[in-house]
PyMOL CGO cylinders between C-alpha atoms (Angstrom):
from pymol import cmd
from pymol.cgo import CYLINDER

trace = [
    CYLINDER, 107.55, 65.28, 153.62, 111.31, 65.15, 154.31, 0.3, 1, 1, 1, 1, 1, 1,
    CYLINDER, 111.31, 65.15, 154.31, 112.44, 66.35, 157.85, 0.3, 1, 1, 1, 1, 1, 1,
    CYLINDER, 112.44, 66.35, 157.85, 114.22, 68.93, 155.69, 0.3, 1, 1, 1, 1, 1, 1,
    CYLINDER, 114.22, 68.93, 155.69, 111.04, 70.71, 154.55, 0.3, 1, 1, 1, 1, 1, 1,
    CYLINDER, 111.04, 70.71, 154.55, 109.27, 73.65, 156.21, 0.3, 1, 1, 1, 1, 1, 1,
    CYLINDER, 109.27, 73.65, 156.21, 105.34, 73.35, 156.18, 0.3, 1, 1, 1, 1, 1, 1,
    CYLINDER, 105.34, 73.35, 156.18, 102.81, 75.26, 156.42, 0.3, 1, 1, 1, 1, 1, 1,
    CYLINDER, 102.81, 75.26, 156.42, 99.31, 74.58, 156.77, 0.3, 1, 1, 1, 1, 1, 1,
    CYLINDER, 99.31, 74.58, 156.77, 96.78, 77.83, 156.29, 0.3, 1, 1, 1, 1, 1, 1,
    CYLINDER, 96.78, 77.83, 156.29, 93.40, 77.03, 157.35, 0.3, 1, 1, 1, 1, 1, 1,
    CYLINDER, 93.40, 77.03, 157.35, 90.41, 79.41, 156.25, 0.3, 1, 1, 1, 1, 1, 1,
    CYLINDER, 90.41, 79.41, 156.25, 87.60, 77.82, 154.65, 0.3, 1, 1, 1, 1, 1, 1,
    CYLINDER, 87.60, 77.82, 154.65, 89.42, 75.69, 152.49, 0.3, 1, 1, 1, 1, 1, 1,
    CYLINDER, 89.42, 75.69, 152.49, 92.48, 73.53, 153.41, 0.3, 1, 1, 1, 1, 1, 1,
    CYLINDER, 92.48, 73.53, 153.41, 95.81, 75.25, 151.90, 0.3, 1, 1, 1, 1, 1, 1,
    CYLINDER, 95.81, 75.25, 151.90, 99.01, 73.37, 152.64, 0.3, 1, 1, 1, 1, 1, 1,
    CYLINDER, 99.01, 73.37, 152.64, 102.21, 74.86, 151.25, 0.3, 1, 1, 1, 1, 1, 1,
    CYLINDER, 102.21, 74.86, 151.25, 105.39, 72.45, 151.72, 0.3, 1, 1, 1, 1, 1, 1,
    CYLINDER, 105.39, 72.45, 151.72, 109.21, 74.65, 150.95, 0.3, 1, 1, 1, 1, 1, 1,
    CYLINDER, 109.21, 74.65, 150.95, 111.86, 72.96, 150.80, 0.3, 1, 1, 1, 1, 1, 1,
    CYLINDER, 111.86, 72.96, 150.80, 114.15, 73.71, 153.29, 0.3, 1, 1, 1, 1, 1, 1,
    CYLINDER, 114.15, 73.71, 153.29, 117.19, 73.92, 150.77, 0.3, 1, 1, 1, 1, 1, 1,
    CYLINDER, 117.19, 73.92, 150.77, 115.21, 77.05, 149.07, 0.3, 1, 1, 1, 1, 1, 1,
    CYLINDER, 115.21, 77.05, 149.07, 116.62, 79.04, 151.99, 0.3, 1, 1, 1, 1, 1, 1,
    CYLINDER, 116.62, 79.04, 151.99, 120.21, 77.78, 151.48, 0.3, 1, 1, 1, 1, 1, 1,
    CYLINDER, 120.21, 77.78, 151.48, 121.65, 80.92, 150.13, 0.3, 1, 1, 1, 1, 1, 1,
    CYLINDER, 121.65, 80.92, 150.13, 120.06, 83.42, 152.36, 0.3, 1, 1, 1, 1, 1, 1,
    CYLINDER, 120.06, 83.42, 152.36, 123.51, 83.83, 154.25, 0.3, 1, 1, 1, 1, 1, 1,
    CYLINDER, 123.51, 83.83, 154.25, 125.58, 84.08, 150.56, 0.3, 1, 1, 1, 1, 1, 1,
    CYLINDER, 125.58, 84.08, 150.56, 122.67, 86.80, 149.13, 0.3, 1, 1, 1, 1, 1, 1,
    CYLINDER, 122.67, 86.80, 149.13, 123.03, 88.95, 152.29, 0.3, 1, 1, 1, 1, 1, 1,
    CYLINDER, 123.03, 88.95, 152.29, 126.75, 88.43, 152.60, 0.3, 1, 1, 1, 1, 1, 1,
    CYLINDER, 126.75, 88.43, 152.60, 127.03, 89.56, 148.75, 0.3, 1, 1, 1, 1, 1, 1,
    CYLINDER, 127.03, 89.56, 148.75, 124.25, 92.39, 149.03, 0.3, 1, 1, 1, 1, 1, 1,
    CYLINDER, 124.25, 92.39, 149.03, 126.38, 94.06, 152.45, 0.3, 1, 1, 1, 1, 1, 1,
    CYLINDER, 126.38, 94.06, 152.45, 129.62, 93.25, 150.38, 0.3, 1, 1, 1, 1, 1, 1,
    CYLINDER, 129.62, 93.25, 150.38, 128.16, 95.35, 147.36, 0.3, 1, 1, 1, 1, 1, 1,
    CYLINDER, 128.16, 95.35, 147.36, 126.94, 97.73, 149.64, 0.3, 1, 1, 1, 1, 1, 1,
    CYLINDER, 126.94, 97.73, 149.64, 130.11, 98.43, 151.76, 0.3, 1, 1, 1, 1, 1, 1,
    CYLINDER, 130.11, 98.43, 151.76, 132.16, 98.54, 148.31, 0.3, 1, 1, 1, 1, 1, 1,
    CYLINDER, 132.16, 98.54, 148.31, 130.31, 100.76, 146.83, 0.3, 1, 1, 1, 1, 1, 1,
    CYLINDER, 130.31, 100.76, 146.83, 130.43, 103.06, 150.04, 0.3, 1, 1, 1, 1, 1, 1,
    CYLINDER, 130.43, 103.06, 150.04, 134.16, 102.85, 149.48, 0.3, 1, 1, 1, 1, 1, 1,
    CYLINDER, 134.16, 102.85, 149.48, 134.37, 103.51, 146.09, 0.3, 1, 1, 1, 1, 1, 1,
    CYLINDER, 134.37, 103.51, 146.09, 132.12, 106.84, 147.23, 0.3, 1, 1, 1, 1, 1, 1,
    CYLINDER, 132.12, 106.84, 147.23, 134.78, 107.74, 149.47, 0.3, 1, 1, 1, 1, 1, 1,
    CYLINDER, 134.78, 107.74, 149.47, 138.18, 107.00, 147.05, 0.3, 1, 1, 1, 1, 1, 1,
    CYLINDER, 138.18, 107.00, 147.05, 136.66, 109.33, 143.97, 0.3, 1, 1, 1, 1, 1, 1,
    CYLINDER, 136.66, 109.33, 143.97, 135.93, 112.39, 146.39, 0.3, 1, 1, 1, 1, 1, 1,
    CYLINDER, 135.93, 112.39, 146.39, 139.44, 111.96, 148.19, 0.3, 1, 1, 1, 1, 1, 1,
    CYLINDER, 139.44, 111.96, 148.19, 140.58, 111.64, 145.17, 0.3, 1, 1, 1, 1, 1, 1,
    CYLINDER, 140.58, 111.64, 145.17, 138.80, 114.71, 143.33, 0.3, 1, 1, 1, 1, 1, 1,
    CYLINDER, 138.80, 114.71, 143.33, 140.13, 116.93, 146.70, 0.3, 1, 1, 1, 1, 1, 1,
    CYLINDER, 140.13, 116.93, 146.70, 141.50, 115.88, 149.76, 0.3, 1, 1, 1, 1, 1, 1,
    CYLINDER, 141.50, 115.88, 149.76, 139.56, 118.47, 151.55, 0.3, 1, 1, 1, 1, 1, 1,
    CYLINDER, 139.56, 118.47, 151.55, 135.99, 117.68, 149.74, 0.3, 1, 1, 1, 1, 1, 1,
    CYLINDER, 135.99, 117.68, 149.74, 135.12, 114.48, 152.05, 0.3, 1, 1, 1, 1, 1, 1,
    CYLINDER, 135.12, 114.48, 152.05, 134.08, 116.43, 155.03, 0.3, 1, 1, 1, 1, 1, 1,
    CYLINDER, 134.08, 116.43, 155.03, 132.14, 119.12, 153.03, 0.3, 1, 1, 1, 1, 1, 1,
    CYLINDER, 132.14, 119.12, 153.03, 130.67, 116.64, 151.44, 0.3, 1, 1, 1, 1, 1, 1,
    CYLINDER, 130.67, 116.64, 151.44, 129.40, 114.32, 153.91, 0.3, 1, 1, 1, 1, 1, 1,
    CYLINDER, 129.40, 114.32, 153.91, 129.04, 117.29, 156.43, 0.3, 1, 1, 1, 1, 1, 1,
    CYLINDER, 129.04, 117.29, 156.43, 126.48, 119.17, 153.58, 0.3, 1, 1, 1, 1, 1, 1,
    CYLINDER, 126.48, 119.17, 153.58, 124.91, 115.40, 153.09, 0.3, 1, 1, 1, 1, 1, 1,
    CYLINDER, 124.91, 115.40, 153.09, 124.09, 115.02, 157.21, 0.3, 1, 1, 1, 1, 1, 1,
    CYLINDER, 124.09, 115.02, 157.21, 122.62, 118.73, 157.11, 0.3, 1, 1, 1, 1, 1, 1,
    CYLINDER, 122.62, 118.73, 157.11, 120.52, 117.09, 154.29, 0.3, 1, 1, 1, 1, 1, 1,
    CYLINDER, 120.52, 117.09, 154.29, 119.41, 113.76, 156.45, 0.3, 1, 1, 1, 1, 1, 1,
    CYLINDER, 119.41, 113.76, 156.45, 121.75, 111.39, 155.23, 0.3, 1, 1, 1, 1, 1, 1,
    CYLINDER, 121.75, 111.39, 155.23, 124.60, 110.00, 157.85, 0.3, 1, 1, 1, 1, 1, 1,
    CYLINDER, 124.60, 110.00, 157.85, 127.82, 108.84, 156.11, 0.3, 1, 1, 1, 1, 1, 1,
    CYLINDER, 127.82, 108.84, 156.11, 126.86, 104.82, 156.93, 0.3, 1, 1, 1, 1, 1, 1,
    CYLINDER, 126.86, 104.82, 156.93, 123.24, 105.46, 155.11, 0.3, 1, 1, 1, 1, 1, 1,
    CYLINDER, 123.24, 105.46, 155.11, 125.29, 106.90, 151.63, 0.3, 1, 1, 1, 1, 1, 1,
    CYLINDER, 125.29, 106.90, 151.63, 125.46, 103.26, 149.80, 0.3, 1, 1, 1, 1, 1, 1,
    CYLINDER, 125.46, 103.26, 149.80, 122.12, 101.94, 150.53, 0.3, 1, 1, 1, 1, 1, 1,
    CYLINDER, 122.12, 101.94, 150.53, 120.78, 105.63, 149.55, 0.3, 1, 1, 1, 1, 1, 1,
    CYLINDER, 120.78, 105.63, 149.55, 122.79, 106.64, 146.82, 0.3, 1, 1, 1, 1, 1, 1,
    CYLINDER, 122.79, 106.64, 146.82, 120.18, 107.80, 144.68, 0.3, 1, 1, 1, 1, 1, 1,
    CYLINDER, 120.18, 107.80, 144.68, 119.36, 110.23, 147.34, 0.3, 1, 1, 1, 1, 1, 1,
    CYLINDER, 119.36, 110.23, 147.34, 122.80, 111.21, 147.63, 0.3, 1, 1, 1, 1, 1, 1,
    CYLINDER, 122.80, 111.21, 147.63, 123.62, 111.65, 143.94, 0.3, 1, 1, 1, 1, 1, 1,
    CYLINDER, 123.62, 111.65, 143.94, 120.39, 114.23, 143.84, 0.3, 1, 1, 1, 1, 1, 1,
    CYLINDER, 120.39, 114.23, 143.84, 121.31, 116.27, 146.92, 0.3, 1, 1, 1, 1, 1, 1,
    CYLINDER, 121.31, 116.27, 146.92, 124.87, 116.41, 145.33, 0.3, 1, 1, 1, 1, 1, 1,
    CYLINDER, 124.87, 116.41, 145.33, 123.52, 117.56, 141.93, 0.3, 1, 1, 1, 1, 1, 1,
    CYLINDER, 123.52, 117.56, 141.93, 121.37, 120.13, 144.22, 0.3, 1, 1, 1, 1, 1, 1,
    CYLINDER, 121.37, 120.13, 144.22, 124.83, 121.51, 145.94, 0.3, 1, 1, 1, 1, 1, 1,
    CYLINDER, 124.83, 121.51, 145.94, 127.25, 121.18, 142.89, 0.3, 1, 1, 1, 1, 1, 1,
    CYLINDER, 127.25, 121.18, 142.89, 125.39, 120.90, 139.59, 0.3, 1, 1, 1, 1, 1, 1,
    CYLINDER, 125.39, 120.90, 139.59, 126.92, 118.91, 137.17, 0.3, 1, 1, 1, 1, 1, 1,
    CYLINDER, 126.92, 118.91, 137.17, 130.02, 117.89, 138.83, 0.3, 1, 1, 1, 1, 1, 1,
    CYLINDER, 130.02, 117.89, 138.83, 127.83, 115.74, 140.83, 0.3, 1, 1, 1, 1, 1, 1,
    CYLINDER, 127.83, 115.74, 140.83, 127.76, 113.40, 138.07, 0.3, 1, 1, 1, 1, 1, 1,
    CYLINDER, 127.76, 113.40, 138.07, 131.25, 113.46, 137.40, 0.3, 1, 1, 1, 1, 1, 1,
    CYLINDER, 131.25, 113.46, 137.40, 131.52, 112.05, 141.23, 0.3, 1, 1, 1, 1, 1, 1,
    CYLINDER, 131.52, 112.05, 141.23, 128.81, 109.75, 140.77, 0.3, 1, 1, 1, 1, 1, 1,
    CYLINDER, 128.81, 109.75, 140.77, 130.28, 108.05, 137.48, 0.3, 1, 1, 1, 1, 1, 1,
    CYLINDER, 130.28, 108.05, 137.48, 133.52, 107.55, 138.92, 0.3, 1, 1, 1, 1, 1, 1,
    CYLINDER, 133.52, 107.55, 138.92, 131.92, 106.29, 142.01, 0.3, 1, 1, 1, 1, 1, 1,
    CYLINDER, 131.92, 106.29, 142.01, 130.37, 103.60, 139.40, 0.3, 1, 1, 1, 1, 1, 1,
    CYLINDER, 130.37, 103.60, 139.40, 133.72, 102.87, 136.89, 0.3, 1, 1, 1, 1, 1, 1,
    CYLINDER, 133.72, 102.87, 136.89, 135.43, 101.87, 140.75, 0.3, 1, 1, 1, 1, 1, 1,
    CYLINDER, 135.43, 101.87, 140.75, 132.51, 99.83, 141.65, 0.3, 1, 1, 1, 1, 1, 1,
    CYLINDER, 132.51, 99.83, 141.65, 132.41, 97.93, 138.23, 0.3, 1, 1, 1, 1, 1, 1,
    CYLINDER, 132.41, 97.93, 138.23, 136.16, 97.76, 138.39, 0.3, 1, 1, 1, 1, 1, 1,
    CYLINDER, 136.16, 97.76, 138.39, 135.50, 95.92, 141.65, 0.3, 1, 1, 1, 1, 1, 1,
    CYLINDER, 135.50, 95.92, 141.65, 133.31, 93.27, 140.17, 0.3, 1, 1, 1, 1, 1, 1,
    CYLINDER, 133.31, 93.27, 140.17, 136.14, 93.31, 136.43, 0.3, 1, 1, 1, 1, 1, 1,
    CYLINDER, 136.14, 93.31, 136.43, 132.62, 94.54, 134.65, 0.3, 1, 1, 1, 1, 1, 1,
    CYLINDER, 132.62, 94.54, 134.65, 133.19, 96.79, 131.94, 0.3, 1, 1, 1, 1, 1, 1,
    CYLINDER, 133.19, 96.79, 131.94, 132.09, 99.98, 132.72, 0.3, 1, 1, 1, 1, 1, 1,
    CYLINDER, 132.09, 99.98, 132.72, 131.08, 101.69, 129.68, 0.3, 1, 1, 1, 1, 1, 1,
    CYLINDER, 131.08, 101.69, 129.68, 128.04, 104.23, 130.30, 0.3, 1, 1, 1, 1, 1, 1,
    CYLINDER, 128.04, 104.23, 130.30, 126.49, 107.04, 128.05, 0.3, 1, 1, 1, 1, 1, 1,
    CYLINDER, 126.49, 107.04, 128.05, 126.91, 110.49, 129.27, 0.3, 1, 1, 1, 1, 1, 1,
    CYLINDER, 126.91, 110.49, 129.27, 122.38, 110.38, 129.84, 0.3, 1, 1, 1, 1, 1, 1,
    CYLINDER, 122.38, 110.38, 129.84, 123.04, 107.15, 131.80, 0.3, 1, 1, 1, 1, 1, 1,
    CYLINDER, 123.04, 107.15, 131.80, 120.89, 106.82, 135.09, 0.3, 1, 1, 1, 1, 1, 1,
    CYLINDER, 120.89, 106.82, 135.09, 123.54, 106.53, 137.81, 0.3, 1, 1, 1, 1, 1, 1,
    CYLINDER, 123.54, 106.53, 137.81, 120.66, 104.74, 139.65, 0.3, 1, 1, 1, 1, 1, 1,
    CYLINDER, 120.66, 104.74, 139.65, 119.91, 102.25, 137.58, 0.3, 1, 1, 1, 1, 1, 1,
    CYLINDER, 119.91, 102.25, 137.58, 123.47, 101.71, 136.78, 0.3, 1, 1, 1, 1, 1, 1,
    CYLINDER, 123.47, 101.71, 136.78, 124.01, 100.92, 140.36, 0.3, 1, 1, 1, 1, 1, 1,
    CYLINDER, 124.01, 100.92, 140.36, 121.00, 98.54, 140.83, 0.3, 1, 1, 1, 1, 1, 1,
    CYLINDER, 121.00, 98.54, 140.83, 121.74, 96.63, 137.16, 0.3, 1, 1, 1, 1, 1, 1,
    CYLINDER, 121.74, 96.63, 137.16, 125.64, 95.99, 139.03, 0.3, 1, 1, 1, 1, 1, 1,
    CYLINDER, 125.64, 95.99, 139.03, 123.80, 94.93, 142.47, 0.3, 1, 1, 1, 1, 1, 1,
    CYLINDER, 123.80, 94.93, 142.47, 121.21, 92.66, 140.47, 0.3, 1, 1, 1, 1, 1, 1,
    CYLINDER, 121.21, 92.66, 140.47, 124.16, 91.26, 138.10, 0.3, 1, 1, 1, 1, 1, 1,
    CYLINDER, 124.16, 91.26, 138.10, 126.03, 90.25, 141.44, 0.3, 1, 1, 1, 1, 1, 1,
    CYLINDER, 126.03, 90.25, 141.44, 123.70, 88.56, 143.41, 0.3, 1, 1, 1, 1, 1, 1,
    CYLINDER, 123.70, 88.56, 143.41, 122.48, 86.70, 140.19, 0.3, 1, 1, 1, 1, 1, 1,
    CYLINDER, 122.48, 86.70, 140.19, 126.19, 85.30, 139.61, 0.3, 1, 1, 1, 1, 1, 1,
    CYLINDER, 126.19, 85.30, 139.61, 127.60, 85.44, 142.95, 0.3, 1, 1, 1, 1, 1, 1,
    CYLINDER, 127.60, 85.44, 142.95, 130.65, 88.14, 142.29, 0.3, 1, 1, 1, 1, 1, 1,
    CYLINDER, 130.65, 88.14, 142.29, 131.96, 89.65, 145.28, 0.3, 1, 1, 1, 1, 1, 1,
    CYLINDER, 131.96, 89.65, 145.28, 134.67, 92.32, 145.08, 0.3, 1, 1, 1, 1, 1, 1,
    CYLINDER, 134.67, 92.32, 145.08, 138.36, 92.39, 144.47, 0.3, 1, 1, 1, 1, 1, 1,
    CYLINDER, 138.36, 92.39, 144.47, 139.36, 92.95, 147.79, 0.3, 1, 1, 1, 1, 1, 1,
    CYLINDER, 139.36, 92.95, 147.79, 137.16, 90.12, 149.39, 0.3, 1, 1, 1, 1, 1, 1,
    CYLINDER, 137.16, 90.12, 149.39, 137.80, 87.14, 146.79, 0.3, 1, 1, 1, 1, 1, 1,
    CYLINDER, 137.80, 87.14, 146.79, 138.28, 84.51, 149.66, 0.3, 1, 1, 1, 1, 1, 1,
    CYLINDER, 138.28, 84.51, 149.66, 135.06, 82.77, 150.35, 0.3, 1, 1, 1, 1, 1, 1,
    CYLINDER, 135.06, 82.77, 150.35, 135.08, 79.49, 148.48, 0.3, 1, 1, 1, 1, 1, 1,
    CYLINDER, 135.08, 79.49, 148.48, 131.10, 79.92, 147.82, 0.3, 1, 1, 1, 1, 1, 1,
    CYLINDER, 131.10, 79.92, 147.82, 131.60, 83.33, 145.65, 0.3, 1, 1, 1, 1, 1, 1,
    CYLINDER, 131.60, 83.33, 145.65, 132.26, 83.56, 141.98, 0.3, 1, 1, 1, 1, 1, 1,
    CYLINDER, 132.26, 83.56, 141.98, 136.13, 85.21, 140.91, 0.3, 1, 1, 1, 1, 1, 1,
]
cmd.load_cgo(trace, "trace")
């Protein structure tokens, strides 16, 4: 075993050894930098369509979703959430936001957003996330690290 590897030795009746390779844990730092990157993009995407829709509407909106549990940081990583207690407050306009919110987020990443009008908004969002940590993409606005796919 290299000085590289990581072992562990589990001992409970029978002798288990499991040896990782050290270099399995290489991209850690690029998966979490490219997860907050999605994450923070798609919080700002969030933001542009309902500025966009009303300059007025962003502090209803996030003011009705704290009432509702949800702080402005926590509206990315709970979107799903979000997109439900919007449908809740505004019907079907919610979806309007929420598929702009997604054509500005595959914009980011130059996907091509093309979505049915029964689409799942959620599962739309987690195919993008899955799709960019599986080919390293990061964002327009954050093409500099040399480790990340353009």
């Amino acid at each position: 075993m290299s000085r590289s590897d990581l072992h562990i030795a589990v001992l409970s009746g029978n002798n288990i050894s499991i040896t990782i390779a050290a270099q399995d844990f290489l991209n850690i730092p690029l998966l979490t930098y490219l997860v907050t990157a999605f994450y923070d993009t798609l919080g700002s995407c969030f933001d542009k369509v309902v500025e966009q829709i009303n300059p007025d509407l962003p502090s209803k909106v996030y003011d009705y979703l704290q009432k509702n549990g949800v702080q402005r940081n926590d509206v990315p990583a709970k979107f799903d959430v979000v997109m439900k207690l919007l449908t809740k407050w505004l019907g079907s306009g919610a979806r309007i936001i929420g598929f702009q919110t997604l054509r500005e987020l595959y914009g980011e990443y130059s996907t091509a957003a093309s979505f049915e009008v029964d689409s799942s908004i959620s599962d739309l969002v987690v195919f993008l996330r899955e799709r960019v940590l599986a080919l390293h993409l990061a964002p327009k606005h954050i093409r500099t690290d040399p480790l990340i796919s353009r």
